[in-house]
N, C-alpha and C positions, 0 to 999 in steps of 0.2 A: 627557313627558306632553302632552295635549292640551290645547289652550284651556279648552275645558268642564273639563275634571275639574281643573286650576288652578283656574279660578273659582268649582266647588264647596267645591273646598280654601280658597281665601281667603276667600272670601265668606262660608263656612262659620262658620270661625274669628272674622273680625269681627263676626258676630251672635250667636255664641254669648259673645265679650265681652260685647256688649253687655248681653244679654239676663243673664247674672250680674251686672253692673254694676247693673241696674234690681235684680235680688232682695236685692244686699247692701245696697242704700239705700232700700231701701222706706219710703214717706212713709208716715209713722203720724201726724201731724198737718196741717190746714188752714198752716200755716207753710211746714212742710215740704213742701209739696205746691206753693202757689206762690213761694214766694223762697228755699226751700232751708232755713229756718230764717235765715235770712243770715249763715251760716256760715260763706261759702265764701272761700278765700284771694284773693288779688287776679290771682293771675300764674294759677290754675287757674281763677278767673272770666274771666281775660283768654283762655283757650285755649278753653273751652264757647263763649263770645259769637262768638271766631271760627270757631268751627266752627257757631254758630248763622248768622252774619250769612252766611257764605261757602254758599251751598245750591246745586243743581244750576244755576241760573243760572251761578255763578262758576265750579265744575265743570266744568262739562259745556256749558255754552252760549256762556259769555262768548268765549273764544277761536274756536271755531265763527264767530257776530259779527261780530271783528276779522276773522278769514281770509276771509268775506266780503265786509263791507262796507270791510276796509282804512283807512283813517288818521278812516273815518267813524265806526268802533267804537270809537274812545278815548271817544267820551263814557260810553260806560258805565264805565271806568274811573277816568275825573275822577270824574264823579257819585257810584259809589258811595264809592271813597277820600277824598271830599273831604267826602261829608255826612259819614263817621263821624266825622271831624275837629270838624265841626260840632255833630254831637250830645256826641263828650268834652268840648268847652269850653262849650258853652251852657247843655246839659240834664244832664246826666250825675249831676255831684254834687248840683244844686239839686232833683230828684225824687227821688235818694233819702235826700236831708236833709227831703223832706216827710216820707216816710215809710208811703208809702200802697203796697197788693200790687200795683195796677194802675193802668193809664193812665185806663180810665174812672174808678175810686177820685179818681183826682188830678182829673180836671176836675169830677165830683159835687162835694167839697169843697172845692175852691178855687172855683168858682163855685157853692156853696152850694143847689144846685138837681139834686133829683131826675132832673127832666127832662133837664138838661144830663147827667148820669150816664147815663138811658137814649138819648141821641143818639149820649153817644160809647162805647154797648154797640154797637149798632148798626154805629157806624165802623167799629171794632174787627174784628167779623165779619165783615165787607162786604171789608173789606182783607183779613184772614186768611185767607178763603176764597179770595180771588183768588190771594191769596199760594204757598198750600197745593196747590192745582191746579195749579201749573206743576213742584212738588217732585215728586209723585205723579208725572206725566205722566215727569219725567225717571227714577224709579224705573221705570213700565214699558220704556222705553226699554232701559236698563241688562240687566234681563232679558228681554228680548224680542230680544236678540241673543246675549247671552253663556250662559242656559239655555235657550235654545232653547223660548221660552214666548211665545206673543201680548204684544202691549202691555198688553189688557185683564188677563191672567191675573199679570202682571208685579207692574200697577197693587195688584190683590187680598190679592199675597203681600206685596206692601210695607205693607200696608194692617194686616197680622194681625201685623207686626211689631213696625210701630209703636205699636199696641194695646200692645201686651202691654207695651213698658216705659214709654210716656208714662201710659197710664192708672193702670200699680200704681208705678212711683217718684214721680209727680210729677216739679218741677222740682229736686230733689236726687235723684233717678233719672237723669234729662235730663243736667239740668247733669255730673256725672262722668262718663257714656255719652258727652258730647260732647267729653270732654277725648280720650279712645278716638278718637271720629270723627276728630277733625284731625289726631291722631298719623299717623291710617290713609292718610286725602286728603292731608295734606300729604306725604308720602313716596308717595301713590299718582301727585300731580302731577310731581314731581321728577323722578325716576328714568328716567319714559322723556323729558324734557325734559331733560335732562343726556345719555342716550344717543344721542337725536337729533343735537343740538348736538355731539357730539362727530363723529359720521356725517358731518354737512352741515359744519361748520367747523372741526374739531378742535379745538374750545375748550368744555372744561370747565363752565365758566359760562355758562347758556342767554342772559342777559341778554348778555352783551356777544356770544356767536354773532350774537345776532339783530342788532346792529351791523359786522359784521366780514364777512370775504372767506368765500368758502366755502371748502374742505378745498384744494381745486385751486389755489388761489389768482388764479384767472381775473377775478374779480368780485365784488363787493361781495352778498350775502343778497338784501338788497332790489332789489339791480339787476337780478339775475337773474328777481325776482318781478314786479317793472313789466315788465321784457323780456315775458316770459311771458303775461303780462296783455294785452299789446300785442296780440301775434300772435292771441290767441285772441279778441278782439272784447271784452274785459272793459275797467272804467276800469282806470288805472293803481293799484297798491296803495297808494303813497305819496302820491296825490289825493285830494283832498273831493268828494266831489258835493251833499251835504246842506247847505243853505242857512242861513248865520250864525244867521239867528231863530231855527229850529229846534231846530240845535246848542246854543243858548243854554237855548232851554228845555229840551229832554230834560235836559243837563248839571243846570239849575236846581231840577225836579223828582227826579231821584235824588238829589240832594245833601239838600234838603229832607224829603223823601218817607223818608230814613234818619233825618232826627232825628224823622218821629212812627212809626215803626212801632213798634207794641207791642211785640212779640214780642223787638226788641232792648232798647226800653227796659226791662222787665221786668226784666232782668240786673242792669240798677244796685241793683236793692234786693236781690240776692241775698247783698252782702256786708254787712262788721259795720255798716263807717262810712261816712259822706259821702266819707271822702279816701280810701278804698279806691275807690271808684268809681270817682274821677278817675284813680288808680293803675291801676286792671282795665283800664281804654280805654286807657292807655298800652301796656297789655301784649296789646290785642286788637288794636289799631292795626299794633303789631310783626307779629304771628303772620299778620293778615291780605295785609299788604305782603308776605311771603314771595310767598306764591303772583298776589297781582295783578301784580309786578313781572316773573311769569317769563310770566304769560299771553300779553303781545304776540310775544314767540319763538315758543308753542307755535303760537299763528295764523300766522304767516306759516312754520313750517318745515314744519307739515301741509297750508297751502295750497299751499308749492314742491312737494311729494312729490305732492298730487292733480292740478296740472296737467301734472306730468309724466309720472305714469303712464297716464292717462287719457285723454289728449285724443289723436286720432289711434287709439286702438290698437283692431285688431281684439277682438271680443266675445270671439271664441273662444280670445282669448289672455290676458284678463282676468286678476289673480290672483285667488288662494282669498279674500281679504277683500273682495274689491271681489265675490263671489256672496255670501257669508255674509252680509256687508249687503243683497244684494238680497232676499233673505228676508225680510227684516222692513218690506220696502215704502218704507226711508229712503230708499234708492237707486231710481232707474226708469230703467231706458234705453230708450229706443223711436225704435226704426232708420225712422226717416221717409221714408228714399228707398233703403229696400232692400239697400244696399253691406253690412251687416256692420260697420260699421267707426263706433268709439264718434264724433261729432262733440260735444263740449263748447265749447260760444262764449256767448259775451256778447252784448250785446244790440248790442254795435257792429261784431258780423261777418255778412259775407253770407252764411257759413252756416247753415243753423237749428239751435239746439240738440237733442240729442236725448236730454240727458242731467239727470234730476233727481237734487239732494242733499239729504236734510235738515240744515241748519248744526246742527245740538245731534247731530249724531255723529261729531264732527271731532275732537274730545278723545278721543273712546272707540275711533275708529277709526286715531287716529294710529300707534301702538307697531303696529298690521298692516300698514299702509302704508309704515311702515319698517323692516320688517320685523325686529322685535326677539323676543326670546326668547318665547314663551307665559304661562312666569311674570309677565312683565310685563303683557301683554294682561289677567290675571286680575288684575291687583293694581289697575290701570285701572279694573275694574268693580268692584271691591269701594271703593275711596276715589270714584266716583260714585255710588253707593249711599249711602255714608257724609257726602256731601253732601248726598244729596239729603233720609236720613231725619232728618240731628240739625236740621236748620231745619225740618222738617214737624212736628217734636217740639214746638220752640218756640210754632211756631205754633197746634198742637190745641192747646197749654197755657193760650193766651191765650183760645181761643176758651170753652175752659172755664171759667175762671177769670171770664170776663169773664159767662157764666152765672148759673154757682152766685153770686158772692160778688157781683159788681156787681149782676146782675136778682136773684137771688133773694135772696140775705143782706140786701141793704141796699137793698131795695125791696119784692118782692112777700111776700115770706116772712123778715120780719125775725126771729122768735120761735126758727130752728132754729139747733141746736147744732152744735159743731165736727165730730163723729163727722155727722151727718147733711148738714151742707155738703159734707164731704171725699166721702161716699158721692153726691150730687147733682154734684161736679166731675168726677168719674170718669164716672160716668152722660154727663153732657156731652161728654166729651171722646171717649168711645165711638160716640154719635151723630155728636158730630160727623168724626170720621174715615169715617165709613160714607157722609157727605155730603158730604168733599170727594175721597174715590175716588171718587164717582159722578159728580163733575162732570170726573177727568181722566181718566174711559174714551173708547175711541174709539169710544163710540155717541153719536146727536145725540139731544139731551132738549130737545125740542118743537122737533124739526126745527134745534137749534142746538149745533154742536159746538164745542169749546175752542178758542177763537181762540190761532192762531200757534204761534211755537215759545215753550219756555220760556225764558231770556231776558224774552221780546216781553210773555209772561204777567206775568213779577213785575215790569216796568218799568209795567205798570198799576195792579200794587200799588201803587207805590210812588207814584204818581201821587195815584191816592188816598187815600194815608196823606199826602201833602203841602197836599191841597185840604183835608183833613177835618181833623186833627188838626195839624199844626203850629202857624198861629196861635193855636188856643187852648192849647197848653202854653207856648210861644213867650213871649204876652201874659200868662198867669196865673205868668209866672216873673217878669216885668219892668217891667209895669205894674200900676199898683193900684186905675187906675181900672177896665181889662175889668172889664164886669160880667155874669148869667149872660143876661141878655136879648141881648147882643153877639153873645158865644161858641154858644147855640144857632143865633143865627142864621148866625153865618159857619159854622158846622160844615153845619149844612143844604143853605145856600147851596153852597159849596165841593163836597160831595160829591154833590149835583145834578146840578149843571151839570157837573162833569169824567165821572162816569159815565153820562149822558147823552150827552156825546161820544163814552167809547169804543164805548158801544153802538150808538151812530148809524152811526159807521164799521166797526166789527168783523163787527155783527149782520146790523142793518138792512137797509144799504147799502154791503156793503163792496165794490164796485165803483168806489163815488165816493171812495174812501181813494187818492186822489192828492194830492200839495201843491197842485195848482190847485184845489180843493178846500176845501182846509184852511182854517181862520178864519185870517187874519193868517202863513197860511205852517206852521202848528205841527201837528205829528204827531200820534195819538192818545195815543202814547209822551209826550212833553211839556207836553199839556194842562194836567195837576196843576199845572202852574205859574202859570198862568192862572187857575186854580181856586183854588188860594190866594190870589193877589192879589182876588181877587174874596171869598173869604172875609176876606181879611184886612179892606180898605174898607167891607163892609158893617159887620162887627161894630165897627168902630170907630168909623161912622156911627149906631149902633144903640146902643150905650155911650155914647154923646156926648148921647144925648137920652132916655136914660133916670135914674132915680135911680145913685148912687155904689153901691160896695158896701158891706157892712158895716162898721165899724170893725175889728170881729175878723180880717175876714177881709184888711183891709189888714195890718194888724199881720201875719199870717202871712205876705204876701207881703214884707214888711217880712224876718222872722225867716229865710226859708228863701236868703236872699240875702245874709246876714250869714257869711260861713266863719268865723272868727274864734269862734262862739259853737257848744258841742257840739251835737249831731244832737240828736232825742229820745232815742235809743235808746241815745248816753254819759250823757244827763241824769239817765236814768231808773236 
């Protein structure tokens, strides 16, 4: 059978999972709808979170990345494996021993101020959205090569999908739909990364191929891949180019940027207890490591296969994958000086390149490029799919939730009911999916289209999930003095100034997006670092000189810190 009709076939089948998945769990309560009732087991909250945490960026983009950028791509790796470490031992159990459905919930009451609730609605969004638009962008992608449908129309059908089980299960729709997702990506990653690895080195285990001799036994993986790199004008693979400060921050930033994103921390309260929590990150930790651990193989065995087939070789002798992709505009070749004949170089050859690739289709295009079975090619786009919608799930849920129950329940419209919230979360969660497909179509809105690839997109998430929200969960876990005049101000602060950066360089003037450029050497990508430090010194500066906070509310900062003493939810 054909690529396509494989990819109907599987694709088919994991949405029609899904989509039962959402009808058997349908949330019929405001509970059920954001934290699942907190029902859920430890080891199946541990498998939804990784399949929420892990989205088309880890998919589909991260390896892409690495086979680019080469030994300069591990930061995304450190970053995100290392925040979640972060977020299991810091945050994890002491948020959901408070006991609150949301992030904005936790900063309203632990800093005792309205306002401080509607800044970090606000955040919440702001992230989210960013977040969301680079998930969407990877679903058009996904089908805009494998059904033969634009990016935009891609974008749409992802769009009407995700509708339908985010807004009628809630996050006990979500949450089992994404135990499905990772089952699906994780055997979707594997298999043709096990096939490869067997192809290039004869060994079974992509992780140790990616250290070892090739099949021939001539040469070591990566020596072949520097070789390679050499000749064609690129840096060497196993080289840094990217400057220690930088590196320091982007790493800085993802590690941080993972302990406030909403969308993961939400999980924590989806189970009974505090120590399920700490148990769920133990078991998301695991399921995530699977596949981060094999992504550096996948990068460097689909960068050996594209510089080899590709560079030097007449057009007209191209295979069928390397036109299939030119279809969808990821690929461009444009013969500069006439010959016919592909020239691929780097920026250190005297040839000029005449060859474009987009990196977030190196995962999707690898099982073509080495030429593996069809079944495979479709099982590919169904577990990038499956990445990209169970984190986009997450995320509408947050952006709802952070609506209905933070702005309106416990601000604008205290007086409505459980039935009338639930029906106001949905509503939310519909808009907003309609508004973050519109920001990852490939039309420009007011002359500005989505910066970069995705990857590029959620590492600005994350950025500003680090300037905004870290210190004040951070501080209202650990200190008793933050008070809410602090924490408004560093949340302010923090997401000012770091999304004032990216826009400056993204939007503005992304011309001047060189490191001679940059403040103190730091990418757009690791700003958030910055941004936090700067949130952090103000509000601590701003705490220091205003009144203490409440008694009560030390005492809580006091109790949610105590493990030894039951949650509410055993007390009660």
């Amino acid at each position: 059978m054909s690529i396509q009709i494989w990819t109907f076939i599987l694709v088919g089948l994991s949405f029609a999972i899904y989509i039962g998945i959402a009808i058997w769990s349908k949330a019929t309560t405001t509970s059920d709808f954001y934290v699942a009732g907190e029902s859920i087991p430890p080891i199946v909250n541990g498998m939804a979170t990784a399949a929420d945490w892990m989205s088309a960026a880890s998919f589909i983009s991260m390896a892409g990345l690495i086979s680019f950028m080469g030994r300069d791509g591990s930061v995304y790796l450190m970053g995100w494996t290392g925040g979640y470490v972060l977020l299991a031992l810091l945050l994890a159990p002491y948020l959901r021993k408070f006991g609150k459905y949301t992030v904005p919930d936790f900063v309203g009451d632990r800093y005792y101020s309205q306002t401080a609730r509607f800044v970090a609605v606000i955040c919440a969004i702001f992230v989210s959205f960013t977040y969301v638009a680079g998930q969407m962008r990877g679903v058009g992608i996904v089908f805009s090569r494998f059904l033969n449908v634009g990016i935009n129309n891609g974008v749409l059908i992802g769009m009407g999908i995700v509708f339908f089980y985010a807004v009628l299960g809630g996050m006990k729709g979500i949450t089992y739909t994404q135990v499905a997702q990772y089952c699906v990506l994780i055997f979707a990653y594997l298999v043709p990364a096990i096939f490869i690895s067997l192809l290039m080195t004869g060994n079974l285990i992509p992780q140790l191929g990616f250290g070892g001799k090739l099949a021939d036994g001539s040469m070591y993986l990566l020596e072949r891949l520097d070789g390679l790199s050499r000749e064609l004008g690129f840096n060497t693979y196993t080289s840094g180019q990217k400057s220690t400060v930088d590196i320091f921050f982007i790493t800085a930033a993802l590690m941080i940027g993972t302990s406030g994103l909403p969308h993961v921390i939400v999980r924590f309260y989806t189970v009974p207890k505090a120590s399920d929590a700490r148990s769920s990150a133990g078991w998301a930790l695991l399921f995530i490591a699977i596949l981060y651990t094999t992504a550096p193989a996948v990068a460097a065995f689909a960068r050996t296969n594209l510089l080899t087939m590709t560079a030097n070789r007449s057009y007209q002798d191209v295979p069928q994958w390397f036109k299939n992709w030119e279809k969808t505009g990821l690929i461009k070749f444009e013969d500069k000086n006439g010959d016919g004949v592909i020239q691929y170089r780097g920026p250190r050859a005297e040839v000029e390149n005449e060859l474009t690739i987009d990196r977030d289709i190196m995962v999707l295009a690898n099982p073509e490029i080495a030429k593996l079975p069809n079944w495979v090619v479709g099982l590919v786009a169904a577990g990038g799919l499956a990445a990209a919608l169970s984190t986009a799930a997450g995320l509408l849920l947050v952006i709802s939730a952070s609506i209905a129950h933070d702005l309106l329940k416990n601000g604008l419209m205290p007086d409505i009911d459980d039935h009338q919230e639930l029906m106001y979360a949905r509503l939310a969660a519909g808009v907003a999916i309609c508004i973050a497909g519109y920001f990852s179509l490939e039309i420009p809105l007011l002359g500005i289209k989505p910066p970069g690839f995705v990857a590029q997109v959620v590492a600005f998430a994350f950025g500003l999930a680090a300037a905004s929200f870290f210190p004040a969960i951070i501080m209202g876990i650990f200190s008793k003095r933050m008070n809410k005049e602090g924490a408004i101000t560093g949340m302010v602060i923090g997401l000012a100034f770091t999304a004032s950066y990216i826009i400056y360089f993204k939007f503005i003037n992304p011309l001047a997006n060189q490191p001679q450029h940059w403040w103190f050497g730091i990418s757009p990508e690791g700003i958030g670092t910055l941004g936090m430090c700067l949130n952090l010194v103000s509000s601590l500066i701003v705490s220091s000189l205003t009144p203490q906070p409440p008694e009560e509310v030390q005492e809580l900062v006091e109790y949610i810190r105590i493990p030894s003493e039951p949650d509410r939810a055993e007390a009660s």
